[in-house]
N, CA, C and O atoms as a GROMACS GRO file, in nm:
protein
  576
    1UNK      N    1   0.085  -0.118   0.000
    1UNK     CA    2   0.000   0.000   0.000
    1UNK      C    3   0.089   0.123   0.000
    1UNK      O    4   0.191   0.126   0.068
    2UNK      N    5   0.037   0.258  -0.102
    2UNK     CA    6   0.082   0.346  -0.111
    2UNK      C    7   0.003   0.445  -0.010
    2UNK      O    8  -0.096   0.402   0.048
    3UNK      N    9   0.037   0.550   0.006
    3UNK     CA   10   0.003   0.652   0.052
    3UNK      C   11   0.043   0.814   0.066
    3UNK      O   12   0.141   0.840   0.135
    4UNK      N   13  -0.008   0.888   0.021
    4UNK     CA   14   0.024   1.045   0.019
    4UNK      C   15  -0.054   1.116   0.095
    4UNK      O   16  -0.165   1.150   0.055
    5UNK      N   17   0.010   1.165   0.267
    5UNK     CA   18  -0.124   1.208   0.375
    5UNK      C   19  -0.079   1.336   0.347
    5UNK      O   20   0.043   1.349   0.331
    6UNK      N   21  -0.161   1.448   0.338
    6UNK     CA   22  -0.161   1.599   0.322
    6UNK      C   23  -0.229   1.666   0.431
    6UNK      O   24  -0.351   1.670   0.450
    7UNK      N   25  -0.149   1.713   0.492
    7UNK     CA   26  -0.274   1.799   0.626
    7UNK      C   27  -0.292   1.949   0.580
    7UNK      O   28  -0.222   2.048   0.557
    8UNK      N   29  -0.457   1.900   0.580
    8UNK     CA   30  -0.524   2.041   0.549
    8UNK      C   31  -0.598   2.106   0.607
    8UNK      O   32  -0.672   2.045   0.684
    9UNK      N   33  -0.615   2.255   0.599
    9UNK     CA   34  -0.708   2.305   0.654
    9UNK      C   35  -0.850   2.280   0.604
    9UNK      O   36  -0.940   2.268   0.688
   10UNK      N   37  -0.877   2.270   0.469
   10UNK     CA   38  -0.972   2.187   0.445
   10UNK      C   39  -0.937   2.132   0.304
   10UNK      O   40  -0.846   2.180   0.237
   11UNK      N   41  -1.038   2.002   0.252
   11UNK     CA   42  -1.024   1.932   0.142
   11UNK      C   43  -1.203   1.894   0.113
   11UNK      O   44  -1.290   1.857   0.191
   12UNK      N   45  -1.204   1.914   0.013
   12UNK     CA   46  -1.366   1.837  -0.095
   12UNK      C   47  -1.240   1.796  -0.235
   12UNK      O   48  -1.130   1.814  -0.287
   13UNK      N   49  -1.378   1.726  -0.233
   13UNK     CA   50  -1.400   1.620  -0.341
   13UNK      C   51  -1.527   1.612  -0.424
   13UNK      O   52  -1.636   1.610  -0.365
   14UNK      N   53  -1.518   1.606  -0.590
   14UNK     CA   54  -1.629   1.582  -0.658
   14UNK      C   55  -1.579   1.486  -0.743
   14UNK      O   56  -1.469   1.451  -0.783
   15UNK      N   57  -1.764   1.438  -0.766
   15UNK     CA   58  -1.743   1.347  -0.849
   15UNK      C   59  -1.808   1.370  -0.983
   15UNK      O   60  -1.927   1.402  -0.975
   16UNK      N   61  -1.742   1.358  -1.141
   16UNK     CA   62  -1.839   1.435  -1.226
   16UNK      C   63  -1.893   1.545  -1.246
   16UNK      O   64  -1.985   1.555  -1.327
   17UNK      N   65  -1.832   1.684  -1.151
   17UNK     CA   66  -1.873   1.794  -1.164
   17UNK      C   67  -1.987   1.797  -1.031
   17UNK      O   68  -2.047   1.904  -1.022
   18UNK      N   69  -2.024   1.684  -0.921
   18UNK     CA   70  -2.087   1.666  -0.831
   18UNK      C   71  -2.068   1.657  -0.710
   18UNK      O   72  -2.036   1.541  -0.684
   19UNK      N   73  -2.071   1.749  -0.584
   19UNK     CA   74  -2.010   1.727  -0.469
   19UNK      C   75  -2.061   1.597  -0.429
   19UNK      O   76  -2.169   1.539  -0.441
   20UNK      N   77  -1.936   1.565  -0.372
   20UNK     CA   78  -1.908   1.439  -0.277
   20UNK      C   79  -1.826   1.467  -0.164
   20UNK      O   80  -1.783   1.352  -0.160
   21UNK      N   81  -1.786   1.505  -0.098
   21UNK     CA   82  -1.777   1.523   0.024
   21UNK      C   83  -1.677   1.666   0.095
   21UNK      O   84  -1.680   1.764   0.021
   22UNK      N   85  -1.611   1.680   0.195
   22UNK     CA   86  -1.559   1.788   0.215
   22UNK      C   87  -1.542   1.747   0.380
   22UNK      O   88  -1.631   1.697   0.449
   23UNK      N   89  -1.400   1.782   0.426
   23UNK     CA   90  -1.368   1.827   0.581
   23UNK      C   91  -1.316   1.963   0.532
   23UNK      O   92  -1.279   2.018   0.428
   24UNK      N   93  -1.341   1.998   0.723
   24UNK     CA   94  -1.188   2.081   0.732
   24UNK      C   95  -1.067   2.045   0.791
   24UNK      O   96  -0.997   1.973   0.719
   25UNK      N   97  -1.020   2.073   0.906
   25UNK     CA   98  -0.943   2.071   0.983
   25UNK      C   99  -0.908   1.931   0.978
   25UNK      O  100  -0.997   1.866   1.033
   26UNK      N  101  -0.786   1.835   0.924
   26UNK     CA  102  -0.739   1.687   0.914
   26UNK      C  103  -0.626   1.666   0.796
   26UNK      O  104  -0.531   1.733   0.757
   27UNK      N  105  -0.684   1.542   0.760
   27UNK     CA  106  -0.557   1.528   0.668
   27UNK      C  107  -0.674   1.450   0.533
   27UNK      O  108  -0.795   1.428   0.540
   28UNK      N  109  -0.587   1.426   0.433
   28UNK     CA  110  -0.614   1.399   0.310
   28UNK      C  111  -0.536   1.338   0.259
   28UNK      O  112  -0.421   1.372   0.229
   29UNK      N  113  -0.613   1.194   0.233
   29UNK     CA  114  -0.505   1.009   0.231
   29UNK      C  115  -0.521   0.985   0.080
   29UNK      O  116  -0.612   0.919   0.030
   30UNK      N  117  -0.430   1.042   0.018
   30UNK     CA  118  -0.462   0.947  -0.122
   30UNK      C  119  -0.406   0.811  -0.150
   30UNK      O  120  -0.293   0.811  -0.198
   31UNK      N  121  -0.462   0.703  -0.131
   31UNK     CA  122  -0.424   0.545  -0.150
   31UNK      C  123  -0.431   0.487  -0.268
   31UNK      O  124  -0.524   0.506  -0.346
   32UNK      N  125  -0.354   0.428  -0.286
   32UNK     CA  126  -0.317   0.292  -0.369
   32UNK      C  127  -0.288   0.168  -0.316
   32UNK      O  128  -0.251   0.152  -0.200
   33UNK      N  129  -0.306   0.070  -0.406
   33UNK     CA  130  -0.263  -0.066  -0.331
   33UNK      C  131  -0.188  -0.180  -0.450
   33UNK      O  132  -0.201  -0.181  -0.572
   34UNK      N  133  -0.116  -0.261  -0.373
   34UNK     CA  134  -0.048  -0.313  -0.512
   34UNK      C  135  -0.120  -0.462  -0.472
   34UNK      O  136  -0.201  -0.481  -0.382
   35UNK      N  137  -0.053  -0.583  -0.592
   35UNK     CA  138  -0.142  -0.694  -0.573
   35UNK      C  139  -0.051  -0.746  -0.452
   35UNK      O  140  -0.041  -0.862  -0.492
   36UNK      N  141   0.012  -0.743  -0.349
   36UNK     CA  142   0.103  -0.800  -0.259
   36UNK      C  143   0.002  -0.719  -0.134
   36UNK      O  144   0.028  -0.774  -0.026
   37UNK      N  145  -0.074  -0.638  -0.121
   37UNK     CA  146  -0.141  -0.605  -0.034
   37UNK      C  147  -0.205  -0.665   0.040
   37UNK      O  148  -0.235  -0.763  -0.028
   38UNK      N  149  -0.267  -0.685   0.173
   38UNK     CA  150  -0.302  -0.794   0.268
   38UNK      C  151  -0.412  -0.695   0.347
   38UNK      O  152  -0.386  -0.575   0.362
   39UNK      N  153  -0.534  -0.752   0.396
   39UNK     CA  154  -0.579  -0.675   0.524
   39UNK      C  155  -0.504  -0.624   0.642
   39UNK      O  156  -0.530  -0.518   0.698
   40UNK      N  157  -0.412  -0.707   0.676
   40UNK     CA  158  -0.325  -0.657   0.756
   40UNK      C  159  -0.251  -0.554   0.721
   40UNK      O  160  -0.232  -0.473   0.811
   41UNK      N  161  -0.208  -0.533   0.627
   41UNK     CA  162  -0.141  -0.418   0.562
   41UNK      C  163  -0.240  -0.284   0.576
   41UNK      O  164  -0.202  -0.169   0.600
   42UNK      N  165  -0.352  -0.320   0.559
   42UNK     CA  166  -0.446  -0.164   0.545
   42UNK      C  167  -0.505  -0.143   0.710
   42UNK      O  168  -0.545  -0.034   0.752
   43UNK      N  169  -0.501  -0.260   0.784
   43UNK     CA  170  -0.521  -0.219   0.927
   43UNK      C  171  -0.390  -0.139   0.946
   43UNK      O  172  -0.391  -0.018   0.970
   44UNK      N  173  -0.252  -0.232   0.933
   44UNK     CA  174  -0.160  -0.134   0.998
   44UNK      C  175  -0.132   0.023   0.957
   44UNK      O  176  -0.106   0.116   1.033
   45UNK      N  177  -0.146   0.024   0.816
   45UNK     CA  178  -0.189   0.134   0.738
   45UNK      C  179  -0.291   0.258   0.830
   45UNK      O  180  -0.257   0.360   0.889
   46UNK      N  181  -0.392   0.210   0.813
   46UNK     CA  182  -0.444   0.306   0.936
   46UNK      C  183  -0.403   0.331   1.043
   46UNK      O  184  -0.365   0.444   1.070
   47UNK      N  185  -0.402   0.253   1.110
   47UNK     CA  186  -0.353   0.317   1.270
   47UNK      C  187  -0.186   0.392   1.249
   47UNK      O  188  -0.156   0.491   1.316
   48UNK      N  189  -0.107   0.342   1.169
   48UNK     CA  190  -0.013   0.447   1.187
   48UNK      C  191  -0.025   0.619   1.086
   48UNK      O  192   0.062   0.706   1.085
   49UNK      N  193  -0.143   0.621   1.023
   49UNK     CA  194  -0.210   0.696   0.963
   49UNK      C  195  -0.279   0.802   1.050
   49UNK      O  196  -0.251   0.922   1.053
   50UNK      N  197  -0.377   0.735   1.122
   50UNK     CA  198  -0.421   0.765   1.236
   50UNK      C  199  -0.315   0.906   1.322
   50UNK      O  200  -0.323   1.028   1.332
   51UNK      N  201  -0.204   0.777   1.380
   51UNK     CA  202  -0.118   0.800   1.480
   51UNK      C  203  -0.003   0.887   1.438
   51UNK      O  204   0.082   0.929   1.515
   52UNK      N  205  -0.008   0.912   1.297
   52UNK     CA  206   0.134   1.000   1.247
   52UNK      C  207   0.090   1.142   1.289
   52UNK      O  208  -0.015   1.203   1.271
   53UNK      N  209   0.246   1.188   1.373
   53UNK     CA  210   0.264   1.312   1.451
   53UNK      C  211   0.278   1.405   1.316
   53UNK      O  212   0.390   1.415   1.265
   54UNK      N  213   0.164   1.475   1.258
   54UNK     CA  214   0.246   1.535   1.162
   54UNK      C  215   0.179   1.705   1.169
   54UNK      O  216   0.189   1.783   1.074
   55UNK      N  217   0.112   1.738   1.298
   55UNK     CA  218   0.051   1.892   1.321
   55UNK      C  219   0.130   1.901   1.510
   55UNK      O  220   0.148   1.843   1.617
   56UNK      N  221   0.152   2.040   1.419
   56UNK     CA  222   0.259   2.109   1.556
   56UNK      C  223   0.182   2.094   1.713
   56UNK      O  224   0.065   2.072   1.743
   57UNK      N  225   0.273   2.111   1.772
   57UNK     CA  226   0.200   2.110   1.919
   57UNK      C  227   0.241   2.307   1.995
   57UNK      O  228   0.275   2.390   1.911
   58UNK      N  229   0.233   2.336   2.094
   58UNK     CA  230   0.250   2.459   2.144
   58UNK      C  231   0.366   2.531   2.084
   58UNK      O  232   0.358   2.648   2.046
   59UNK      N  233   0.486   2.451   2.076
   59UNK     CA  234   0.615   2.476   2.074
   59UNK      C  235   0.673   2.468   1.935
   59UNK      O  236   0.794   2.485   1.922
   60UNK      N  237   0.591   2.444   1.822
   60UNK     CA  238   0.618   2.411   1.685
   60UNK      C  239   0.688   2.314   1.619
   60UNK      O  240   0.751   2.305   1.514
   61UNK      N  241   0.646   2.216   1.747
   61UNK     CA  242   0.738   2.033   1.697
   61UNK      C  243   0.622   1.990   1.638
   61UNK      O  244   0.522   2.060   1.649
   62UNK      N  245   0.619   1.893   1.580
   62UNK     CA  246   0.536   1.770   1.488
   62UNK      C  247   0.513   1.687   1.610
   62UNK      O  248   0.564   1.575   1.613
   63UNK      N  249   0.446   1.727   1.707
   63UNK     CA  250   0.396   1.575   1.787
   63UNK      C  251   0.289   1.544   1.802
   63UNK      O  252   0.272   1.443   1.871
   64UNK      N  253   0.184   1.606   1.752
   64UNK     CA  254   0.040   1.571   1.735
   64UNK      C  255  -0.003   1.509   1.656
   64UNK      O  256   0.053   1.525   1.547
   65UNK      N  257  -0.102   1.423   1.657
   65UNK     CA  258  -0.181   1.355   1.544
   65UNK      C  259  -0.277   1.435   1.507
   65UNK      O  260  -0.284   1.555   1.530
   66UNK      N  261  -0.392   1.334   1.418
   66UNK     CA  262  -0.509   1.396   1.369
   66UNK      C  263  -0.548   1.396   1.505
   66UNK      O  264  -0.568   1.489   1.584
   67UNK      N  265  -0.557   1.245   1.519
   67UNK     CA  266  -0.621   1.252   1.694
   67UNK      C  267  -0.647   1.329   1.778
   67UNK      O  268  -0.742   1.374   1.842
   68UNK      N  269  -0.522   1.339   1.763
   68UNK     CA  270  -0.502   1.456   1.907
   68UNK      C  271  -0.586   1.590   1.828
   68UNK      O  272  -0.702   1.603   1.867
   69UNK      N  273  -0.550   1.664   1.749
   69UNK     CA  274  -0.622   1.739   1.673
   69UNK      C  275  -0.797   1.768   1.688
   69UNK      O  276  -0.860   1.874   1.684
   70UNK      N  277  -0.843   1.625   1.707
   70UNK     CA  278  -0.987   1.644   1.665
   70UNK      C  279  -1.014   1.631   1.521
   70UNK      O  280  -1.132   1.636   1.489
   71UNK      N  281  -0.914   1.612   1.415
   71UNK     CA  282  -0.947   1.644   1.288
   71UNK      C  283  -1.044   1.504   1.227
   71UNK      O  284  -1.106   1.411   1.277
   72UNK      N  285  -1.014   1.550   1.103
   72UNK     CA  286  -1.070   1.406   1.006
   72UNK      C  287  -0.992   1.391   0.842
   72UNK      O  288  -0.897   1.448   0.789
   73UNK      N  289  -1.072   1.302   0.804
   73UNK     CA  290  -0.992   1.259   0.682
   73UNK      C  291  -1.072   1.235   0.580
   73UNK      O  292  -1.190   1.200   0.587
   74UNK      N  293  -1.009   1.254   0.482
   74UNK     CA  294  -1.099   1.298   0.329
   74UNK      C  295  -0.960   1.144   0.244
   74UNK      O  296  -0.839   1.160   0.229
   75UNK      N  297  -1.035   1.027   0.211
   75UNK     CA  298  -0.958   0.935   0.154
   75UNK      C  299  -1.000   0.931   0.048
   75UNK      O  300  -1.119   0.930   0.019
   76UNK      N  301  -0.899   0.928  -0.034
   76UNK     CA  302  -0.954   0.919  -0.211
   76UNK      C  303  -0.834   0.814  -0.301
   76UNK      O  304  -0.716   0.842  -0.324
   77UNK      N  305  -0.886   0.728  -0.329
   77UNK     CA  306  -0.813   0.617  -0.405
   77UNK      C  307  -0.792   0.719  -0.535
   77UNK      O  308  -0.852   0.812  -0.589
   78UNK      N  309  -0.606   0.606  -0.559
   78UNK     CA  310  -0.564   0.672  -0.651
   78UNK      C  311  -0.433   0.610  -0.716
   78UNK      O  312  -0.318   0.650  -0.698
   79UNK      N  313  -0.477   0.499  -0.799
   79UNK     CA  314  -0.410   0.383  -0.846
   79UNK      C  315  -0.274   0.445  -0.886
   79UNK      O  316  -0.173   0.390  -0.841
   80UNK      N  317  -0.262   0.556  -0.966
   80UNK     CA  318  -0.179   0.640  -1.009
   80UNK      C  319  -0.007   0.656  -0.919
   80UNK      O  320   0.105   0.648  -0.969
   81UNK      N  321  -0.044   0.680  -0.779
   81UNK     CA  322   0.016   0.682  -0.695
   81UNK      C  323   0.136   0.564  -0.739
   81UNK      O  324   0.254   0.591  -0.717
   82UNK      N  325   0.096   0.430  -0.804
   82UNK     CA  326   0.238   0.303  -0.828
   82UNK      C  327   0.255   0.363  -0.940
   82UNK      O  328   0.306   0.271  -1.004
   83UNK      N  329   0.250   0.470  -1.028
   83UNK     CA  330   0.321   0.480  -1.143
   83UNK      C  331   0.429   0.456  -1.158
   83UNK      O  332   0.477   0.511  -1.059
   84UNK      N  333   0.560   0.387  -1.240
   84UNK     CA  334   0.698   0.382  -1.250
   84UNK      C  335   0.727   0.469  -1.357
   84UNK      O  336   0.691   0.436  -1.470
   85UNK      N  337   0.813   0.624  -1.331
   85UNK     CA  338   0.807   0.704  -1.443
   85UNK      C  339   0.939   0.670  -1.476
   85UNK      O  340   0.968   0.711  -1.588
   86UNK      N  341   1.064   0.586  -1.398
   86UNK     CA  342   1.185   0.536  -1.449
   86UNK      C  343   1.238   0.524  -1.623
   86UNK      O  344   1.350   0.554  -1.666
   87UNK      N  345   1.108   0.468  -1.712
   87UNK     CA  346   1.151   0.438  -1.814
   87UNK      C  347   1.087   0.522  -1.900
   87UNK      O  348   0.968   0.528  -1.872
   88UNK      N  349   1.128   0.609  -2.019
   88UNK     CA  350   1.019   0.625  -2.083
   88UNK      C  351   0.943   0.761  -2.038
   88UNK      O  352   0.970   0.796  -1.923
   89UNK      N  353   0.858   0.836  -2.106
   89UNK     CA  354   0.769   0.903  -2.070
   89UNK      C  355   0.650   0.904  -1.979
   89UNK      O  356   0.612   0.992  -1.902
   90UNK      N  357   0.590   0.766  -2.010
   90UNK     CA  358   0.408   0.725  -1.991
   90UNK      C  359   0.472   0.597  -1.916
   90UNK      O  360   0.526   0.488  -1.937
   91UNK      N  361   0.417   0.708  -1.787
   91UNK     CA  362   0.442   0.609  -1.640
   91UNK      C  363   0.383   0.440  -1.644
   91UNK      O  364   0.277   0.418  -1.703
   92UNK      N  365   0.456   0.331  -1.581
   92UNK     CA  366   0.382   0.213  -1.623
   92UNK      C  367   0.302   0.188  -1.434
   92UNK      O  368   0.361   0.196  -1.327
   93UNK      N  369   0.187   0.164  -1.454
   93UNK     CA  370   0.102   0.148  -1.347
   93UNK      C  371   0.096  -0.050  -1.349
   93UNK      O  372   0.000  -0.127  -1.351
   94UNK      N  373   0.190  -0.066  -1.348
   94UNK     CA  374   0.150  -0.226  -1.377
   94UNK      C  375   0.187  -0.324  -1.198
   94UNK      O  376   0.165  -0.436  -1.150
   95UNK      N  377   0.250  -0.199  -1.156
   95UNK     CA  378   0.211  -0.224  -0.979
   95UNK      C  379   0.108  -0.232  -0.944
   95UNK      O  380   0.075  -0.338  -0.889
   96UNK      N  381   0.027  -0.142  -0.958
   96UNK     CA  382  -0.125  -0.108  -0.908
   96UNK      C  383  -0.153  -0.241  -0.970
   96UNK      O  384  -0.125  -0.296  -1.076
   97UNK      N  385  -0.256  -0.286  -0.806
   97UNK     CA  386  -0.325  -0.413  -0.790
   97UNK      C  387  -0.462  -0.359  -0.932
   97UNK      O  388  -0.482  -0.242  -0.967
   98UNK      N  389  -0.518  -0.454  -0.973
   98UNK     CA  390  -0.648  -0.377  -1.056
   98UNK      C  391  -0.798  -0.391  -0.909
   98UNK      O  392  -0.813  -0.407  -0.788
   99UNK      N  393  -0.875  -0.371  -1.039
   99UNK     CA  394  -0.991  -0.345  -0.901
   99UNK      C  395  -1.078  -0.421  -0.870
   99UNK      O  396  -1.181  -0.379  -0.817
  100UNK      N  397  -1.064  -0.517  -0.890
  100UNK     CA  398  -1.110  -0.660  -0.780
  100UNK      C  399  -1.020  -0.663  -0.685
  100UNK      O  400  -1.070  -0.701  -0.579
  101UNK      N  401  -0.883  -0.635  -0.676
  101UNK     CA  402  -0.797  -0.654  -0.573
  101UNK      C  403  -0.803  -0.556  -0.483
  101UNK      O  404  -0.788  -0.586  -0.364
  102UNK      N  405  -0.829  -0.398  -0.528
  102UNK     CA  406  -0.835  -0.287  -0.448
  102UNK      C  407  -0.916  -0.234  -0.417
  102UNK      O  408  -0.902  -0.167  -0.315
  103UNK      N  409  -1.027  -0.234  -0.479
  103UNK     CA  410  -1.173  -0.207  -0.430
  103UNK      C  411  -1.200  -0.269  -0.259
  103UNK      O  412  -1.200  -0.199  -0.158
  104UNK      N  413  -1.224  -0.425  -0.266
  104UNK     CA  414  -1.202  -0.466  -0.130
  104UNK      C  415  -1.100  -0.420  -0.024
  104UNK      O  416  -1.137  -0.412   0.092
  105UNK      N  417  -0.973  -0.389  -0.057
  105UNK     CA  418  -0.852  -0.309   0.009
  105UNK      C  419  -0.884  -0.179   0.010
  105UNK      O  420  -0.829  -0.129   0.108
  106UNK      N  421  -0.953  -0.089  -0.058
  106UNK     CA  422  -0.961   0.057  -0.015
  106UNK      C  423  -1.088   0.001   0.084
  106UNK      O  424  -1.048   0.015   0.200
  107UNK      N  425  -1.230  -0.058   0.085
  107UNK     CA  426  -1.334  -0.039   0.142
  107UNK      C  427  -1.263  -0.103   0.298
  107UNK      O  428  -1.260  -0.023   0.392
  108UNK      N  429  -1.228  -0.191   0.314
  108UNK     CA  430  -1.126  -0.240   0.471
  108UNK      C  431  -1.056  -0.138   0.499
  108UNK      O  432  -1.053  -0.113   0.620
  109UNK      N  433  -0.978  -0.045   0.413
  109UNK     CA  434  -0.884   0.074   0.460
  109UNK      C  435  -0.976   0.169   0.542
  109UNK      O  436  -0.952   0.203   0.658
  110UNK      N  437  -1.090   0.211   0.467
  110UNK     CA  438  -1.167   0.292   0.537
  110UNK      C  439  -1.253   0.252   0.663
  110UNK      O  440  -1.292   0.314   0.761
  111UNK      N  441  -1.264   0.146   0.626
  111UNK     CA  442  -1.355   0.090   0.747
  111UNK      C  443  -1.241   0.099   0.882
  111UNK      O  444  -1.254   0.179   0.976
  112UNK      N  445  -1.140   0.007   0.869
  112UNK     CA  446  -1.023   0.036   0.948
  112UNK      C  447  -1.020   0.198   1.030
  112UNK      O  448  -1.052   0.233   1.144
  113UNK      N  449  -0.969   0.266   0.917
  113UNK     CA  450  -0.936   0.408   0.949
  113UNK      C  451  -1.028   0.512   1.062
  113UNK      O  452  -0.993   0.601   1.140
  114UNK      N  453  -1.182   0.441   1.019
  114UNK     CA  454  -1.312   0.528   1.059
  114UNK      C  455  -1.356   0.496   1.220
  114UNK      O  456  -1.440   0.540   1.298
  115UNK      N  457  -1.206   0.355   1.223
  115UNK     CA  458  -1.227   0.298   1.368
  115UNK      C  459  -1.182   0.430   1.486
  115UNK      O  460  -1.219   0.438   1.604
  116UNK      N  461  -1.059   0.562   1.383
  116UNK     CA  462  -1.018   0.582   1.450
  116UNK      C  463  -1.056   0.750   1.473
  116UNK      O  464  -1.025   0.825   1.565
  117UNK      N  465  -1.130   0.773   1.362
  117UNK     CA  466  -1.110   0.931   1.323
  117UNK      C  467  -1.273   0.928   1.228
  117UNK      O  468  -1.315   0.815   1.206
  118UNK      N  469  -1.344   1.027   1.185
  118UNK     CA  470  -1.426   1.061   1.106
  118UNK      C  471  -1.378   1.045   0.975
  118UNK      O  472  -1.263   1.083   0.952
  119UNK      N  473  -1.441   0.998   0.888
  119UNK     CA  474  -1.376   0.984   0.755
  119UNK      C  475  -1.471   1.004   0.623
  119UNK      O  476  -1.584   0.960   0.645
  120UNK      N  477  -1.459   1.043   0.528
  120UNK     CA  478  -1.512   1.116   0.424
  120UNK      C  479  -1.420   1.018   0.298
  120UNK      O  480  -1.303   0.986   0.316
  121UNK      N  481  -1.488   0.986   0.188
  121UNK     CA  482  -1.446   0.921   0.117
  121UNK      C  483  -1.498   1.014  -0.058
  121UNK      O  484  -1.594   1.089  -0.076
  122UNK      N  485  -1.403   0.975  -0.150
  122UNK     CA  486  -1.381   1.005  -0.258
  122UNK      C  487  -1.492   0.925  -0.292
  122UNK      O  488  -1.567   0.886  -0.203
  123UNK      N  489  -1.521   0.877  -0.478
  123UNK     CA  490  -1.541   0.759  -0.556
  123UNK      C  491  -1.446   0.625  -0.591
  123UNK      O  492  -1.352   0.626  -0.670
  124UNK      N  493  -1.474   0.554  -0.543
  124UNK     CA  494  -1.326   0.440  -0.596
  124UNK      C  495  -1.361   0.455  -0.751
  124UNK      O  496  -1.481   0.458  -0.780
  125UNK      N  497  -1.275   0.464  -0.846
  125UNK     CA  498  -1.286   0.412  -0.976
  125UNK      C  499  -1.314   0.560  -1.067
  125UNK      O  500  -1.295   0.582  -1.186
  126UNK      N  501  -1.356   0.631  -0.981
  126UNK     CA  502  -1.461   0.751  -1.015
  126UNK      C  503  -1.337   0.860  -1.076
  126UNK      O  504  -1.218   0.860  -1.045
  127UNK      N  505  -1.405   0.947  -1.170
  127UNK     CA  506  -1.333   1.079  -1.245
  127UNK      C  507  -1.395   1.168  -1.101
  127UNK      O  508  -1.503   1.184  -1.045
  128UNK      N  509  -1.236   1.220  -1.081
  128UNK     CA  510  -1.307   1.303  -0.983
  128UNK      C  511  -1.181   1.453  -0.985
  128UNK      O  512  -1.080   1.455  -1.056
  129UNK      N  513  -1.228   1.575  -0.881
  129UNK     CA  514  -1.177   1.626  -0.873
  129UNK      C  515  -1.148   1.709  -0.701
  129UNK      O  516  -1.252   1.711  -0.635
  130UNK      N  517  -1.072   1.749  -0.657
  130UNK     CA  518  -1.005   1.774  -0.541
  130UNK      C  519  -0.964   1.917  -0.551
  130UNK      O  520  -0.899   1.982  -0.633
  131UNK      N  521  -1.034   1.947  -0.419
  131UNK     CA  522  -0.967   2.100  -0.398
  131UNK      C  523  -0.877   2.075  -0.248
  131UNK      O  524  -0.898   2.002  -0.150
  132UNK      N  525  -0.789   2.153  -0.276
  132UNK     CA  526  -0.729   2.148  -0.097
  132UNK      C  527  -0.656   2.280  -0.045
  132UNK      O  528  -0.592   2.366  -0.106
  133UNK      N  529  -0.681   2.270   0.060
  133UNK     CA  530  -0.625   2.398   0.106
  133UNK      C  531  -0.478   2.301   0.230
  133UNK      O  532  -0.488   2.237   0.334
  134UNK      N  533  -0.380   2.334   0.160
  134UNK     CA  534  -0.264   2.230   0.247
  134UNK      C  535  -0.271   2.308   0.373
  134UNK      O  536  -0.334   2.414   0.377
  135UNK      N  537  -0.206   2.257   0.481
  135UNK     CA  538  -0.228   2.305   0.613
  135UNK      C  539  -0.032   2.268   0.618
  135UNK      O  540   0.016   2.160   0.651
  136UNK      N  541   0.065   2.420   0.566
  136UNK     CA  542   0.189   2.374   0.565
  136UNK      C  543   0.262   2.433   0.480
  136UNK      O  544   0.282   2.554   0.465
  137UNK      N  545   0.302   2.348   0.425
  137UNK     CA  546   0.204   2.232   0.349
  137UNK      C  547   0.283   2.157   0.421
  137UNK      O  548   0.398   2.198   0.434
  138UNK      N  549   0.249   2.039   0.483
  138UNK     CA  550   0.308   1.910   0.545
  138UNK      C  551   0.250   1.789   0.482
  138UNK      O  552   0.143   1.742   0.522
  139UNK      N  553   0.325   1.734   0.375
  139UNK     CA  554   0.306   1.607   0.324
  139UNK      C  555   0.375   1.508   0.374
  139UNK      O  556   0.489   1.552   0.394
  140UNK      N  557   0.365   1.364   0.414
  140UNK     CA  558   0.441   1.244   0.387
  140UNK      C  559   0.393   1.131   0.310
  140UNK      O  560   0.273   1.125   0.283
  141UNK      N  561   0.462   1.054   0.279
  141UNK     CA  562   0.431   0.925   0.231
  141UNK      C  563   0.482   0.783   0.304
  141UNK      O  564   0.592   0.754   0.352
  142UNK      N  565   0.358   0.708   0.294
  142UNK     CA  566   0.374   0.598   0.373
  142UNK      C  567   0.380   0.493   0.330
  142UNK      O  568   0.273   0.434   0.345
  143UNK      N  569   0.471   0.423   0.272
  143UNK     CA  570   0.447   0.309   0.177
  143UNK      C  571   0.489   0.191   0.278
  143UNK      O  572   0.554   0.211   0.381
  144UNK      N  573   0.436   0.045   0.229
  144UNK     CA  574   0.447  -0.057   0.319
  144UNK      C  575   0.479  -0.177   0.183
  144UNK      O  576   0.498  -0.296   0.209
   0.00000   0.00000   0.00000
């Protein structure tokens, strides 16, 4: 499993020119999954998702979570994320699990995740589009 967490002050999502959802205050998980992916992988996935210190505390260290925060999370699958741009121009996505494999792995990711925090979901599969307001901007990536 891939991952790109963005903490924002806020994030929406449409689908088709159609709102689909929106926080503010949290982070914003864009996932992928390859075919080597496991449930266990998207539980541990969450909770250290969850648990990543990545919003300042009094003193302007990184030791807070969403948790701690109060925030939430706006997850939006995004096969794209395994591109290999190494060779060539036109990235090869031939990591990315297809979607019998990831469909079930994003819907456990969220379910997982929602154990821990409020959660707001994209379209799996879906043309969509994303606004965000970065909170930072503080990005990481979490790959497993």
């Amino acid at each position: 499993m891939r991952a790109i967490v963005q903490r924002t002050t806020s994030a929406a999502v449409e689908v088709i020119g159609k709102y689909k959802a929106e926080i503010g205050r949290g982070i914003l998980v864009l996932c992928a999954f390859s075919a080597e992916d496991t449930e266990k992988t998207v539980k541990w996935a969450a909770g250290r998702i969850a648990k990543l210190r990545i919003f300042s505390d009094k003193n302007g260290k990184l030791n807070r979570s969403v948790l701690d925060e109060g925030g939430e999370a706006l997850v939006v699958s995004n096969f794209t994320l395994y591109g290999n741009c190494l060779h060539g121009t036109r990235p090869d996505f031939s990591r990315s699990a297809r979607s019998e494999i990831s469909r079930p792995l994003y819907d456990a990711f969220v379910e997982e995740l929602s154990k821990y925090l409020p959660v707001k979901t994209g379209e799996f599969g879906g043309k969509m589009e994303l606004s965000i307001i970065a909170d930072g901007p503080s990005t990481v990536v979490l790959d497993n």
